[in-house]
C-alpha positions in Angstrom: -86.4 226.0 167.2 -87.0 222.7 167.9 -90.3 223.3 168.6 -91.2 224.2 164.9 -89.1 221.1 163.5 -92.1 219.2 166.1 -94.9 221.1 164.7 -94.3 220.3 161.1 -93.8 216.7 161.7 -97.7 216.9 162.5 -100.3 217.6 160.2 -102.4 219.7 162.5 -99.6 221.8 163.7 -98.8 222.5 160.1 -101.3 224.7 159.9 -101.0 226.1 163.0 -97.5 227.1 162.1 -98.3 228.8 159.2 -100.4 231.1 161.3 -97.7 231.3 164.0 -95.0 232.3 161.1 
């Protein structure tokens, strides 16, 4: 999703995604 490609560009929502995943 585009979404996730946006949340990896930032620092912040790296780790946030990580969780998400």
């Amino acid at each position: 999703k585009l979404e996730e490609a946006e949340k990896a560009a930032l620092p912040s929502h790296r780790g946030m995604k990580v969780i998400e995943n």
